[in-house]
C-alpha positions in Angstrom: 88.2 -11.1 -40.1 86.0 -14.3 -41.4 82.4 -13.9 -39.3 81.4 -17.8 -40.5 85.0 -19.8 -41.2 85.1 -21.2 -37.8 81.9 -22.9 -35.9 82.2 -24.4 -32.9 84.4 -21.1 -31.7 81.3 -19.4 -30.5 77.9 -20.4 -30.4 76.9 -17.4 -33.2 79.5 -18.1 -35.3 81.6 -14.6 -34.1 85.4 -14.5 -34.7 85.9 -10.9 -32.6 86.6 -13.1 -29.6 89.7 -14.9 -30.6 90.5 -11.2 -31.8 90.3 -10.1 -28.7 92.5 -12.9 -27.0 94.7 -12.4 -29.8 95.4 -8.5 -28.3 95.6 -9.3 -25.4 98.2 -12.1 -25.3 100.1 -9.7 -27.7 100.0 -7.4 -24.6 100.8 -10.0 -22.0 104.1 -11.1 -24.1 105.3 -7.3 -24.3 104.2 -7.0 -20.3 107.1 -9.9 -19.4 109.1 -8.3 -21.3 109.2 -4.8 -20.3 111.5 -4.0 -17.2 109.4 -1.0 -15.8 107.2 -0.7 -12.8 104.2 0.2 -14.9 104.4 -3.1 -16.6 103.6 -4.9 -12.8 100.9 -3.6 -12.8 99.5 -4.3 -16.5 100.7 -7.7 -16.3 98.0 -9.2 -13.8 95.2 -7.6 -16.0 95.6 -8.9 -18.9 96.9 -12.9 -17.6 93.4 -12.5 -16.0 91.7 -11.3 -18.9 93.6 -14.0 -21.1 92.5 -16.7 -18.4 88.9 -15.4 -18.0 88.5 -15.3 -21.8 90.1 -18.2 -23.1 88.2 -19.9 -20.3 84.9 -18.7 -21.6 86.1 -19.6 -25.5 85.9 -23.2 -23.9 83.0 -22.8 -22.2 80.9 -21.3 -25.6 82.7 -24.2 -28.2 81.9 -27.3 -25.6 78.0 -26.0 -25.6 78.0 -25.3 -28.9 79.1 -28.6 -29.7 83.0 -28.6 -30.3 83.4 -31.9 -29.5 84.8 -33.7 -32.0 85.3 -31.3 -34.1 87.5 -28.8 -32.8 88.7 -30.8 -29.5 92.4 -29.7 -30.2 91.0 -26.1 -29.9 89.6 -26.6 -27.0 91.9 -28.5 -25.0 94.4 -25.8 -26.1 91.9 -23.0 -25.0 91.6 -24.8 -21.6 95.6 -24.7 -21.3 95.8 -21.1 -22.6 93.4 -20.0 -20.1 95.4 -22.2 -17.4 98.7 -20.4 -18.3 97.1 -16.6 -18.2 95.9 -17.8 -14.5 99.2 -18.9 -13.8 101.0 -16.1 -14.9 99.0 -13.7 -13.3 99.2 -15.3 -9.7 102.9 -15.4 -10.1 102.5 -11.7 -11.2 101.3 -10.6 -8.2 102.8 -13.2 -5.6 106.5 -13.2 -6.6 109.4 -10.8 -5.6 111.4 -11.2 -8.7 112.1 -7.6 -10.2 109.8 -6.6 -13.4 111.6 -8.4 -16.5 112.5 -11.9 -14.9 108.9 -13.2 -15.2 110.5 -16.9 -16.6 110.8 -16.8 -20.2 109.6 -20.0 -21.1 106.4 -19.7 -19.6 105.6 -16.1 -21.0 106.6 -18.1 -24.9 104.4 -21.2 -23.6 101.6 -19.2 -23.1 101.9 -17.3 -26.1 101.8 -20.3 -28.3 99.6 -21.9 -26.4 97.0 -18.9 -26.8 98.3 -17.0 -30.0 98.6 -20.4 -31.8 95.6 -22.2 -31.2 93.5 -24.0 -33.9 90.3 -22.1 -34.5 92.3 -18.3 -34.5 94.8 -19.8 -36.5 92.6 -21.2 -39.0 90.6 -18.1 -38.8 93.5 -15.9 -40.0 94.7 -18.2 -41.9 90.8 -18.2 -43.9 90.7 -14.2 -43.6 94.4 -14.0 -45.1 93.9 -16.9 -48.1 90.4 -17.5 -48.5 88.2 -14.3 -49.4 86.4 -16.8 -51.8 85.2 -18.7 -48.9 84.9 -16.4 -46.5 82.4 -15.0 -49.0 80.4 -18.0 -49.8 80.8 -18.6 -45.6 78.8 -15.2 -45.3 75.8 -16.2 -48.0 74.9 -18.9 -45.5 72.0 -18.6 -43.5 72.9 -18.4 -39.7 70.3 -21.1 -39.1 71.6 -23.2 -42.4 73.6 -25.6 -39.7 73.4 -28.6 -42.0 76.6 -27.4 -44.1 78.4 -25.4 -42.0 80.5 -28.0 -41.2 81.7 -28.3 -44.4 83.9 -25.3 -43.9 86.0 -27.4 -41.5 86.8 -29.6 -43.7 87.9 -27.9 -46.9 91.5 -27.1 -47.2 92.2 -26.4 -43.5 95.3 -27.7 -43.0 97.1 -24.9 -45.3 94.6 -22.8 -44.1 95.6 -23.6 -40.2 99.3 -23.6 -41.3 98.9 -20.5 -43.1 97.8 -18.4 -40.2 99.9 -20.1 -37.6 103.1 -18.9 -39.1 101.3 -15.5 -39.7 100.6 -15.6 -35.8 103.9 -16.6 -35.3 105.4 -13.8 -37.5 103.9 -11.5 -35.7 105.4 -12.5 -32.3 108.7 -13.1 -33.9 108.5 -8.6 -34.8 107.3 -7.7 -31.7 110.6 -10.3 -30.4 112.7 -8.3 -32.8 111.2 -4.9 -31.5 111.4 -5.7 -27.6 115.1 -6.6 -28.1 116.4 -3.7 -29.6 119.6 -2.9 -28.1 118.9 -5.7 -25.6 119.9 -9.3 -26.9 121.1 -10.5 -30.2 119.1 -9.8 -33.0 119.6 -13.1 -35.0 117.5 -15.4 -33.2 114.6 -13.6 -33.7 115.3 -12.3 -37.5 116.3 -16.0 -38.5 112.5 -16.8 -36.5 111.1 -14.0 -39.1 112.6 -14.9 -42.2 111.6 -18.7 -41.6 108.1 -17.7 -41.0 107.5 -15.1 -43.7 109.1 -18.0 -46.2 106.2 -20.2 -44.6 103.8 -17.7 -45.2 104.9 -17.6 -48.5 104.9 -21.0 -49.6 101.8 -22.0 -48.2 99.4 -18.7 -49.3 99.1 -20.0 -52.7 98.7 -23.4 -51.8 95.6 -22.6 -49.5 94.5 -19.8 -51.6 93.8 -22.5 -54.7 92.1 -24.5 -52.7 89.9 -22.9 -50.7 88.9 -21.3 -54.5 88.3 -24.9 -55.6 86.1 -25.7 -52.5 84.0 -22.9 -52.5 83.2 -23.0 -55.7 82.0 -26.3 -55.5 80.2 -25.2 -52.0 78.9 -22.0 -54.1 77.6 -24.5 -57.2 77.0 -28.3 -56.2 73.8 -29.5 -54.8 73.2 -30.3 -51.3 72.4 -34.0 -52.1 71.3 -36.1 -49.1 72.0 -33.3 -46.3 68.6 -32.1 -46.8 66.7 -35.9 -47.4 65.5 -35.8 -43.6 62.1 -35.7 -45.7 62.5 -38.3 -48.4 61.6 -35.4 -50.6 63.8 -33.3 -52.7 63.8 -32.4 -56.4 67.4 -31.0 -57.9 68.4 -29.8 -61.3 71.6 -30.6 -63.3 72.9 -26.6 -64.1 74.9 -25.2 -62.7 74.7 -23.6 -60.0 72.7 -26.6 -59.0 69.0 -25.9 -57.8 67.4 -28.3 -54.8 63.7 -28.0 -53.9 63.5 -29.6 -50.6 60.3 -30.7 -48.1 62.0 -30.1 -44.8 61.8 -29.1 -40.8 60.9 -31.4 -38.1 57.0 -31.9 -39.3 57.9 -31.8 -43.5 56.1 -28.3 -42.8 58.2 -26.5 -44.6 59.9 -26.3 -48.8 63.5 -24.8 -48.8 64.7 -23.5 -52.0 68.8 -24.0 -52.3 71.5 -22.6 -54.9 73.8 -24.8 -54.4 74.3 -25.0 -50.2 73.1 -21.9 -50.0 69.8 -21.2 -48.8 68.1 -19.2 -50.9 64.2 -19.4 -49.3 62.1 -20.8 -47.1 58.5 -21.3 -47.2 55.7 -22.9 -45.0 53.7 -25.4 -46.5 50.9 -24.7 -43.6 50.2 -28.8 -43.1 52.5 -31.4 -42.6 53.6 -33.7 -45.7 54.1 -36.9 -44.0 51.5 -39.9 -44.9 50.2 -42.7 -43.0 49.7 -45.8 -43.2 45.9 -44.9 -44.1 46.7 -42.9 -47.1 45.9 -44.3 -50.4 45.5 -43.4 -54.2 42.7 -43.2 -56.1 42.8 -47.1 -57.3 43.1 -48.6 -53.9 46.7 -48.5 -53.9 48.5 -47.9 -50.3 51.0 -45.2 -50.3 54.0 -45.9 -48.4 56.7 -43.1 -49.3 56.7 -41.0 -46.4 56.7 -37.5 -48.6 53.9 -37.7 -51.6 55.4 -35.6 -53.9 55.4 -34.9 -57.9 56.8 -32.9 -60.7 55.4 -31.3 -63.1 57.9 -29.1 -64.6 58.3 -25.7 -62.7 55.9 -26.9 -60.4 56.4 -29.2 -57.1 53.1 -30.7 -56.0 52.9 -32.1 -52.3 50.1 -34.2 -50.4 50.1 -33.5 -46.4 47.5 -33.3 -43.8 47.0 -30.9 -40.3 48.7 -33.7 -38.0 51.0 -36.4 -38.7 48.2 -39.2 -37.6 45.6 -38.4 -40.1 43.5 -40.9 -41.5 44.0 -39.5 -45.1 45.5 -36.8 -47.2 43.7 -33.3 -46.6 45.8 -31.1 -48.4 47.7 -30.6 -51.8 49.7 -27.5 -52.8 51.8 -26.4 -55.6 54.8 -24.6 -54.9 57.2 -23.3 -57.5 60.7 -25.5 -58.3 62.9 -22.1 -58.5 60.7 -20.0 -56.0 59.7 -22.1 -52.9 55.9 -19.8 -53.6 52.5 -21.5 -52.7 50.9 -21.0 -56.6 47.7 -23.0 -55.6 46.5 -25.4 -52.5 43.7 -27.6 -52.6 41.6 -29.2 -49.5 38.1 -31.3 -49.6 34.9 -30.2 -49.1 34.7 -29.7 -44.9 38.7 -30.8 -44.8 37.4 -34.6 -45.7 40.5 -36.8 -46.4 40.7 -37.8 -49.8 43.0 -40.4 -51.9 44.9 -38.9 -54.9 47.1 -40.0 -57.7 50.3 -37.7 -59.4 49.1 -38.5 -62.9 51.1 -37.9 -66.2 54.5 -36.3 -63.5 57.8 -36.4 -64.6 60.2 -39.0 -63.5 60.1 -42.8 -63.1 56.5 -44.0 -62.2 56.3 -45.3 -58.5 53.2 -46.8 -57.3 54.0 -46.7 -53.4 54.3 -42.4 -53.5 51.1 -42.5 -55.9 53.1 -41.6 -58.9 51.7 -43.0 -62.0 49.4 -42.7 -64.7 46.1 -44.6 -64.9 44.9 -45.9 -68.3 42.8 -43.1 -70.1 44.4 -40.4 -67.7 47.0 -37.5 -68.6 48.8 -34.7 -67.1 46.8 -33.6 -63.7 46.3 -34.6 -60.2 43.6 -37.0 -59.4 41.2 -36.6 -56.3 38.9 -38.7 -54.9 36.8 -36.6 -52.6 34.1 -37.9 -51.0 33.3 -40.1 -54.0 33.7 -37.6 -56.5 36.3 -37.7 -58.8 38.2 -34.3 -59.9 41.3 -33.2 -61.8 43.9 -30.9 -60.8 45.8 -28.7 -63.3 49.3 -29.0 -61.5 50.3 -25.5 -63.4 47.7 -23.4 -61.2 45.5 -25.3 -59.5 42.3 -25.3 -61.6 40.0 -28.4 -60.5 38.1 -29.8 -63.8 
């Protein structure tokens, strides 16, 4: 079953516990149903086990952030887990015989439980939506910034899709438990309707949940991964994002499409000061200094995020994420620098533009000298 199509289920991401539940309440609905001494005694275990899990379901999707998201899930987890305790207490305290355990309150809880959101949507994902559930896996566990993208693309057929397979299940095991006890039609009538359901709405969700992860799978992450100002993206397809990122600009992530494809340290932090200038005088005021220069990504940073001036420069490869080359001052002095002759629109306030007489290279000035960097490997000239 889908590992990633449902966060805010469980902290990790890990669909075996509304599997589990899944069983279980299975096992309670045949339990009501059975007149046998042996079932009296199966049917506290499992309400308990129902309760205890469903109540820890809750627990795990409210720490791991549930709210908004999947409130409906969680409320219905709460009442799921509610029933189970119910049923179990009334298991054990009643003198009704085996079999007249209330009917409408062994079908409430099974709904309530078999037919909550996140399962439901879970099946429905692992029945219709292999493409997903594939571009779901490719995501880094840490990669948090897009995983809530997968619930919001196509879920409602998704959600319907495994509801009525949830609820085609219960309506055999119906079919099964009254064999040569009750009428048969109800619960055929129950299974036909369903398996139409099913039916119908498999295509539906199966097109697009293609759709969506293909454009998950191929489209840039845009201005998800801007925390840092910085970020470089190409037009092909699948798109390619180099991104400055992490909560110091300390690191470069590498994305093919959403996915995260590498991540590299820069070893200083990229933001600038209010002290940092170029190398005319010119204050620079974007809060990531960075340039390209074709396959290469140069950044400015410094060790701490209150330095006086820019101590550090390294090129990193666009399609890579590597550190090619880094450059720091004699004795880690600070130093002004200019992006001259980079691609792109010239922009004075993140010290990209080209001075008169100057071409393709990185200017220093270090301790009064003036140098040039070769952006393609770092050679100082």
């Amino acid at each position: 079953m889908l590992r990633e199509a449902a966060p805010g289920w469980a902290f990790d991401h890990w669909t075996g516990l509304q599997g589990l539940c899944f069983v279980l309440v299975l096992a309670l609905y045949i339990s009501v149903h059975i007149n046998s001494p042996l079932a009296r005694i199966v049917v506290v275990p499992f309400a308990g086990a129902v309760a205890v899990l469903y109540a820890l379901a809750a627990l795990i999707s409210l720490f791991a952030g549930a709210i908004p998201s999947s409130t409906v899930g969680l409320l219905l987890c709460v009442i799921a887990a509610a029933l189970g305790a119910k049923i179990g207490y009334q298991a054990m305290t009643s003198t009704l015989t085996i079999g007249k355990v209330p009917t409408p309150m062994a079908l409430a809880a099974a709904i309530a439980a078999g037919v909550t959101v996140l399962p439901a949507l879970s099946v429905g994902r692992w029945a219709t939506a292999q493409s997903l559930t594939d571009q779901a896996a490719a995501l880094a566990r840490d990669n948090s910034e897009f995983m809530d993208a997968f619930l919001h693309v196509a879920t409602f057929l998704q959600w319907l899709t495994g509801a009525a397979i949830v609820g085609f299940a219960f309506s055999i095991v119906d079919i099964a438990v009254a064999v040569g006890r009750k009428s048969l039609i109800k619960p055929i009538i129950t299974s036909v309707v369903l398996l139409g359901l099913i039916i119908i709405t498999t295509g539906g969700a199966s097109s697009t949940s293609k759709t969506a992860s293909t454009e998950l799978a191929t489209l840039g992450p845009g201005e998800e991964v801007q925390n840092c100002t910085a970020w470089w993206t190409t037009d092909a397809v699948p798109a390619t994002t180099f991104a400055v990122a992490g909560g110091g600009c300390d690191v470069v992530r590498i994305y093919e499409g959403k996915v995260r494809i590498s991540e590299t340290p820069l070893g200083f932090n990229a933001q600038s000061t209010s002290t940092w200038t170029t190398t005319t005088g010119s204050p620079i005021t974007v809060p990531t200094p960075t340039a390209s220069y074709g396959q290469t990504i140069v950044v400015a940073g410094a060790q701490g995020s209150r330095s006086p001036g820019a101590f550090n420069l390294a090129g990193v490869g666009f399609q890579t994420g590597a550190i090619n080359w880094t450059y720091t001052c004699a004795n880690y002095d600070p130093f002004a620098f200019t992006f001259s002759g980079s691609q792109g629109m010239d922009n004075i306030d993140g010290a990209v533009f080209t001075p008169p007489g100057e071409g393709r290279s990185v200017i220093v000035n270090c301790l009064g000298n003036v140098l040039h960097i070769n952006p393609d490997n770092g050679a100082v000239f």
